[in-house]
C-alpha positions as CSV (number, residue, x, y, z in Angstrom):
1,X,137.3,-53.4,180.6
2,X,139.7,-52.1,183.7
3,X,139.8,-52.7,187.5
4,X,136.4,-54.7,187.7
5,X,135.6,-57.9,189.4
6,X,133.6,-60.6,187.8
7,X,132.2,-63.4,190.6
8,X,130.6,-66.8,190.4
9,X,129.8,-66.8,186.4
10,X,130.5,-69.1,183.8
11,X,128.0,-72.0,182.8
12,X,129.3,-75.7,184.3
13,X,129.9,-78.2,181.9
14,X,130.3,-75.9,178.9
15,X,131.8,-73.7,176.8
16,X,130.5,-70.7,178.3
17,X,133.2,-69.4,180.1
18,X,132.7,-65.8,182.6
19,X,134.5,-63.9,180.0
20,X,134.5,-64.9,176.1
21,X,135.8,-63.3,173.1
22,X,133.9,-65.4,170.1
23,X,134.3,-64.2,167.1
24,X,135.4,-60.8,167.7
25,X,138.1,-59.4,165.1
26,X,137.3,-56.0,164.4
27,X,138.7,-53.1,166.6
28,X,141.1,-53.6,169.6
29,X,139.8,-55.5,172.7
30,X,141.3,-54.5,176.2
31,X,140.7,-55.9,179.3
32,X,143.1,-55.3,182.6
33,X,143.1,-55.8,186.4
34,X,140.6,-57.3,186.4
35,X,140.2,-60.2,189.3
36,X,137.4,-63.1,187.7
37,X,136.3,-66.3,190.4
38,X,134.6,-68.7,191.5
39,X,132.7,-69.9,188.7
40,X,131.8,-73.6,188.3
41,X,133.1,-73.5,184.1
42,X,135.5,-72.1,182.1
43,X,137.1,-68.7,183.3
44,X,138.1,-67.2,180.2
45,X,137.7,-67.8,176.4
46,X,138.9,-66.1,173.0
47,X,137.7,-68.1,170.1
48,X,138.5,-66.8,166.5
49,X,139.3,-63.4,167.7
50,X,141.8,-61.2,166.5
51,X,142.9,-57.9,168.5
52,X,142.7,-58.5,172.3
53,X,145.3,-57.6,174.8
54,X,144.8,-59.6,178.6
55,X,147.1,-57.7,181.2
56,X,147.6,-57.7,185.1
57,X,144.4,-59.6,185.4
58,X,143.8,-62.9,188.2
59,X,141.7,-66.0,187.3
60,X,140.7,-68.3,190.4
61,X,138.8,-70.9,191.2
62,X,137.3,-72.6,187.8
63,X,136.5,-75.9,186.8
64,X,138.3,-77.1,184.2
65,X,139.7,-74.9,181.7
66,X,141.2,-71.4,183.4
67,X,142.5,-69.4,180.3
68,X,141.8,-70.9,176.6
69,X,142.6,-69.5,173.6
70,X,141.2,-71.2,170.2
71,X,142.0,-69.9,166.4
72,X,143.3,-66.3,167.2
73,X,145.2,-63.6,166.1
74,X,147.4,-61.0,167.3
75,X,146.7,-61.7,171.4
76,X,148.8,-60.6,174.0
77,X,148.7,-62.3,177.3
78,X,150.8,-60.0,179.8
79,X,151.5,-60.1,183.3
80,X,148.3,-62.7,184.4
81,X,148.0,-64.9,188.0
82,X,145.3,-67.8,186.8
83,X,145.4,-70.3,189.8
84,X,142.9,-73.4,191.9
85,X,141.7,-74.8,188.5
86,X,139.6,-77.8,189.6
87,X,138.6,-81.3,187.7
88,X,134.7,-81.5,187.2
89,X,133.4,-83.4,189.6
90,X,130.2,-84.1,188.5
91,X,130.8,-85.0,185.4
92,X,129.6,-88.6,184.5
93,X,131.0,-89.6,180.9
């Protein structure tokens, strides 16, 4: 994915973040400048993946995780802005 925007997505008080990478080891993933915001969950996800390159991409405006990365393999992060990563604040626990 190049030179897109991605605006208000990602689920609140999950997981579910605007763009996720679950699972996914096969061929090459490759996503740059690309500008994600203003969602009220997670902005970005890669869970046991293998084989995905980030580059001059910008992540604003989530709540509370910005950029996670769980059990994964051969992922280059290059050249990234992630900024304004809020607390929940309506989460009652």
């Amino acid at each position: 994915m190049h030179n897109v925007e991605i605006h208000n997505c990602s689920q609140i008080n999950t997981m579910k973040a605007a763009i996720r990478f679950e699972g996914a080891s096969g061929k090459w993933s490759h996503l740059s400048g690309v500008s994600i915001h203003n969602g009220h969950g997670w902005g970005m996800n890669i869970e046991a993946s293998a084989n995905i390159r980030v580059d001059n991409s910008i992540l604003f405006s989530f709540k509370p995780i910005g950029f996670a990365m769980q059990t994964v393999t051969n992922v280059t992060v290059d050249n990234n802005i992630v900024a304004h990563i809020y607390e929940r604040s309506d989460f009652e626990g």
